[in-house]
C-alpha positions, 0 to 999 in steps of 0.5 A: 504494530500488528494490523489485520484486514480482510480485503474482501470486507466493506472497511477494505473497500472504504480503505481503498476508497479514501486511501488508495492512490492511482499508482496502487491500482495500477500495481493491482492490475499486474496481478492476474486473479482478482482476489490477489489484485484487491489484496494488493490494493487493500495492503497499499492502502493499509500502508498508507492509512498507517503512515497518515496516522503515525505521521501525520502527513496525509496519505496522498503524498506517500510513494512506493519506490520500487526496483533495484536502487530502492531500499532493502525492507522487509515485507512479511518475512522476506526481504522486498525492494519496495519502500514508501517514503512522502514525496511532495509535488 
């Protein structure tokens, strides 16, 4: 599944209001221009909205695991350490 959105459009804006959690904008706020800050926000929250779907799990529980004991994905092409797995509290 090939999925696109302008992260500047209104539907991003209503993606990150239902889909983005605190840790998203706290990864946003590493970003020092704006428009990569809400690029982002906007891919997380796209990530989570396509995981909800696919799944079913709702998409508050979803977790990014980052650094270096994270497991290998790809990520547009290159090889990343950041993988989102639910994690239930």
């Amino acid at each position: 599944m090939i999925c696109y959105i302008d992260s500047t459009s209104f539907t991003a804006e209503r993606l990150i209001a239902a889909c983005a959690a605190p840790e998203d904008q706290a990864d946003g706020a590493q970003h020092r221009l704006a428009r990569r800050r809400r690029q982002s926000m906007t891919v997380r929250a796209l990530a989570r909205a396509m995981l909800c779907a696919q799944t079913g799990i709702p998409a508050g529980p979803w977790r990014f695991e980052t650094g270096p004991t994270a497991p290998i994905g790809a990520v547009a092409g290159a090889i990343a350490r950041s993988f989102l797995r639910p994690q239930w509290s």
